[in-house]
N, C-alpha and C positions, 0 to 999 in steps of 0.2 A: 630403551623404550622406543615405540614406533612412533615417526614422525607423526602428526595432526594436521590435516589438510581442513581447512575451513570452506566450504563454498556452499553458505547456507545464508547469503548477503541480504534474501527477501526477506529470512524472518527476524536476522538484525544485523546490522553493519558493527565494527569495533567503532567504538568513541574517539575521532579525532585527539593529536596534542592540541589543537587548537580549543575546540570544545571541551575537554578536559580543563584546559588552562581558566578557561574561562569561568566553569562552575566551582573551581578550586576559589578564586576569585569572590566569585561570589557568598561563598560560604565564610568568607572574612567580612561581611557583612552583617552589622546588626541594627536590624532595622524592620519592621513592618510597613510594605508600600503605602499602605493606607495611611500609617500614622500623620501627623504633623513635624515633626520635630525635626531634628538634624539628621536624625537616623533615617528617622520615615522619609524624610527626603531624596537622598541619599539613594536608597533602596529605588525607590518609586524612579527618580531620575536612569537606574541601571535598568527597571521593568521597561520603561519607552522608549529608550536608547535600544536595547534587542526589538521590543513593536516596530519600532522605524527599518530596524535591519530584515525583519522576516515580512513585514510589509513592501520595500526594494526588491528583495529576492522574486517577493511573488505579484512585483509591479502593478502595485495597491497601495490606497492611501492607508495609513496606519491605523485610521478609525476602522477599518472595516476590517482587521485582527482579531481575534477573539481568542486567546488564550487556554487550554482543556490540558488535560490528563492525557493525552494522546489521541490518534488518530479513532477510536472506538469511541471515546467522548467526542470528539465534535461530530461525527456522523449523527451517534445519538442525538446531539443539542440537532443539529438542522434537522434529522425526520418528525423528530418531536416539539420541535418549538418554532418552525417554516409555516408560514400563514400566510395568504395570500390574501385576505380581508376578513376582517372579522373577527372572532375567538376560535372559529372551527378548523381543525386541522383539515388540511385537505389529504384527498384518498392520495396513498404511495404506491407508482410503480415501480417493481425492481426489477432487474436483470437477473436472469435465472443462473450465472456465475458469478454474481458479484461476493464480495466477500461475507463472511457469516457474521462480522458486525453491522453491515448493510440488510442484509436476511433475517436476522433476530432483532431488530432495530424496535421494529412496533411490529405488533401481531395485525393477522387479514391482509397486509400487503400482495400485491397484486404481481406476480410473475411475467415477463417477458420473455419469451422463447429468443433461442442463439440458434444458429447456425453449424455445423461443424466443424468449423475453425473457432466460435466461441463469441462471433462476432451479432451484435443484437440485430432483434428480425426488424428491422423500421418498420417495415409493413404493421406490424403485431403494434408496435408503438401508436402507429397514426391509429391505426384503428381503437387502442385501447385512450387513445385521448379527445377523440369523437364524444363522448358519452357527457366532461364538464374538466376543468384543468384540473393538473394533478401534481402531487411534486414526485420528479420521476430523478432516481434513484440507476446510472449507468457509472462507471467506473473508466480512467481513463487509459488503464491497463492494467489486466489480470495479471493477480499475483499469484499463481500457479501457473501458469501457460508463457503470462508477457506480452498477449495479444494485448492492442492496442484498439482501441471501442472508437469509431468515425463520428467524434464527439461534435464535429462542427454539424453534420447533418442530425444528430438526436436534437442539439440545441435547437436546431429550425424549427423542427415539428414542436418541441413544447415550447417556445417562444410564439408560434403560428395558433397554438393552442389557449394561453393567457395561462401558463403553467410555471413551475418554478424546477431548475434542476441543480441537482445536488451532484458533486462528482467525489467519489473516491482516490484522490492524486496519493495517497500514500507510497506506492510504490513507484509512480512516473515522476513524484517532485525530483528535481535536480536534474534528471535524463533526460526528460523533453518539456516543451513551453506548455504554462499550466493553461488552461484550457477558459474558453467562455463560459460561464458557469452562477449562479446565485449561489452557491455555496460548492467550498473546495473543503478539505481535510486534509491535512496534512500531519505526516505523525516525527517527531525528530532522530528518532534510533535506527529510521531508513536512509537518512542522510548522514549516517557519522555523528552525531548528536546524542543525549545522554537519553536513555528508556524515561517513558514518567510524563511524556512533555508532547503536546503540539497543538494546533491551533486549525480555526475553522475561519475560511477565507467567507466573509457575508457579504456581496456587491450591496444592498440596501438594507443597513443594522434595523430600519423599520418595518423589514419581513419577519425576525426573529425573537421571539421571545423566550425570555429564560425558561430553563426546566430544573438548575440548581440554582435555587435560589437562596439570599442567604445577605450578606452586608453589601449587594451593589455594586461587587466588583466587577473587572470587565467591562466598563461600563453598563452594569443592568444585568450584559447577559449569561453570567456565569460567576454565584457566587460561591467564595472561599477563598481563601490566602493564595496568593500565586504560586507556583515551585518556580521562585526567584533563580537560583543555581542551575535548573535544570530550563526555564528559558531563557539566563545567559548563555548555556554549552549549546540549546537550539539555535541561538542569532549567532552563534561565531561559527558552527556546523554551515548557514545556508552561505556565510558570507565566502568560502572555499568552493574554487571551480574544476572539474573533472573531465579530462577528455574521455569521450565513451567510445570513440571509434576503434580503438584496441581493444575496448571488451571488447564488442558486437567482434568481432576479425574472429578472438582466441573460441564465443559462442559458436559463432560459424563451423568453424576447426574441428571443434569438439563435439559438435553434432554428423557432420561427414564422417567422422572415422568412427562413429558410434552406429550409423545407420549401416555403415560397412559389416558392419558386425550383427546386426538383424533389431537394432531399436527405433522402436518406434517414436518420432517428433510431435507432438501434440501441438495442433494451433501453426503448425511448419507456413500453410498457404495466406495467411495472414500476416499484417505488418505487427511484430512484437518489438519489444525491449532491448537493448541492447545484452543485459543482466540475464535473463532467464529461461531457462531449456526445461522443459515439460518433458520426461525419457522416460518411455515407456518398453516393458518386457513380455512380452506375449507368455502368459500362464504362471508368471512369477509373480505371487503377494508383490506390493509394495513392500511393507514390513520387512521380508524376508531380503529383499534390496539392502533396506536403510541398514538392517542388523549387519549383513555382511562386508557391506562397503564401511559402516563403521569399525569394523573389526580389523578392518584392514587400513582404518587413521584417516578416513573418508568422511566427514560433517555435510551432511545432506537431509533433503526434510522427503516426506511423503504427501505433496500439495502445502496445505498452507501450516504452519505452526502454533497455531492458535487454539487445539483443543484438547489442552490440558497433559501431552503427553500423548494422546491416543493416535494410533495410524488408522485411517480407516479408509473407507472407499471415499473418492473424491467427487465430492456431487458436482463441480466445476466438468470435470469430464464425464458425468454421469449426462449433465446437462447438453453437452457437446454431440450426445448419442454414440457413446463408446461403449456401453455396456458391461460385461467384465473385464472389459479393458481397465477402465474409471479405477479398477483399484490396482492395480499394475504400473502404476506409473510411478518415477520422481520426481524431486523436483532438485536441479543444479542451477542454483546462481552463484551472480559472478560479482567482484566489484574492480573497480582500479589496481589495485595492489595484487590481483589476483595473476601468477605466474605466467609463461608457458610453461615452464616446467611442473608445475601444479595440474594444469590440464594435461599434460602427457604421462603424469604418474595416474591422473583419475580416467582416461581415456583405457590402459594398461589395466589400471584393476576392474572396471568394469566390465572389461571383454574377456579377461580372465575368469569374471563369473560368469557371464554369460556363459559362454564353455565349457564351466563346470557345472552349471544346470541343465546342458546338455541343450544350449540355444548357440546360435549360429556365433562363432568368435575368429576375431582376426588381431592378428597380434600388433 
């Protein structure tokens, strides 16, 4: 049987022993946080004990935690329940690459033009926050590309503005420091953590108000039963540290001997990720990428992994002004565990099809 290369780390990392060990742990638990009793206790004592751990991680006081279903739920909870005074949501701007749970979040949201590297137009920002404060919706790095958003200068203009910003950290948590921000997201299956689980960082829990509402969990702002197992396996995920400076080196590596070969780097003049190469193929489907490098024991996505199965053109690149490029690309991430010998077998079959699609290959 042919080996299986994994390097599809954006759309989810494997589950830690560690994080494993912990939600195993936890499912020997009976008990309901909320209860009174021994049990409720118990339980509830393991839910604040992980608060306290993913509040350290993201050097926050534990009240300002909020607990979600993953990084798609707390996005939702901030675009939908972020007030800045009053009962009235305030208008959302988004960044025209952000992710499609950031995009589909509330309908009428307001687009911000990128640059092509992917990077947001400030200009478009100060000008679109002239008009009354908004809550403005930029991500701290693109999860197709790996470009990194100049979040200290976005935060000035809506702070300079009396505005609220929201950042998408799901794929930068653990790689780089989480950002100034009224509201962070974090999702746990991008840190080695179990799928199911993560949490919305709220600098003032008096901005936010529930949108599941329900028995007053979370305090207030999110209710329903915790997934107790799966934010044990998140607090034991953030409490493990990573050197990234061997990704970024093998990223490097594998981008040079790929551009050798005639691929295109997406988002290249920009500061990205350590994790993630945007490759693109002049005249080749994406699709037609992903089927063949899978054929060949290659796990790679076509941009982001989130719809439902489908490859399609990437509006992250569409947005960049790539044009038929936008569906021509892949996406290769990377995590710690990942080889040089893994990059040197996927460097090898990629240029091998290149070649045989009759685009420029070097061995």
């Amino acid at each position: 049987m042919k080996s299986r290369i994994y390097l599809d780390h954006a759309a989810t990392t494997p589950v830690s022993d560690a994080a494993r060990a912990a939600v195993v742990k936890a499912l020997g638990l009976t008990g309901n946080p909320s209860s009174v009793h021994g049990g409720g206790r118990a339980a509830n004592a393991l839910l604040e004990s992980a608060r306290d751990a993913v509040a350290h991680f993201a050097g926050v006081a534990a009240e300002n935690i909020v607990f979600t279903s993953g990084g798609t739920e707390a996005i939702a909870l901030a675009a939908n329940g972020a007030r800045l005074s009053g009962p009235v949501r305030p208008r959302l701007l988004v960044g025209a690459t952000e992710h499609s749970a950031v995009l589909q979040a509330r309908d009428h949201a307001q687009l911000l033009p990128v640059d092509g590297d992917g990077l947001i137009d400030l200009a478009a920002l100060a000008a679109a926050l002239k008009d009354c404060p908004a809550l403005v919706a930029v991500q701290a790095a693109n999860n197709e590309t790996g470009v990194i958003q100049p979040l200290e200068k976005v935060a000035a203009l809506v702070r300079e503005a009396g505005g609220l910003l929201l950042v998408d950290a799901v794929q930068a948590a653990g790689k780089m420091a989480l950002p100034d921000a009224d509201f962070i997201a974090l999702s746990a299956h991008k840190l080695g953590g179990p799928p199911g689980v993560g949490a919305l960082i709220v600098r003032d829990p008096e901005s936010l108000i529930a949108i599941q509402r329900g028995g007053g969990q979370e305090r207030g702002h999110r209710g329903g039963t915790p997934n107790l197992p799966g934010i044990a396996g998140f607090a034991a995920a953030v409490a493990e540290s990573h050197d990234w400076t061997a990704v970024a080196a093998r990223r490097i590596a594998l981008e040079t001997r790929l551009k050798a070969g005639g691929a295109l780097i997406h988002g290249e003049a920009a500061p990205r990720l350590p994790t993630i190469s945007s490759i693109g193929l002049g005249g080749v489907a994406a699709s037609t990428q992903v089927m063949m490098l899978d054929l060949d024991g290659f796990m790679v996505s076509a941009g982001a992994a989130c719809s439902s199965g489908k490859v399609k053109s990437s509006h992250v690149l569409a947005a960049m002004g790539l044009g038929p490029a936008a569906g021509e690309a892949i996406r290769v991430s990377l995590s710690p565990a990942t080889t040089d010998a893994e990059i040197d077998a996927f460097a090898a079959a990629w240029l091998a099809m290149a070649a045989r699609l009759g685009r420029k290959g070097a061995a």
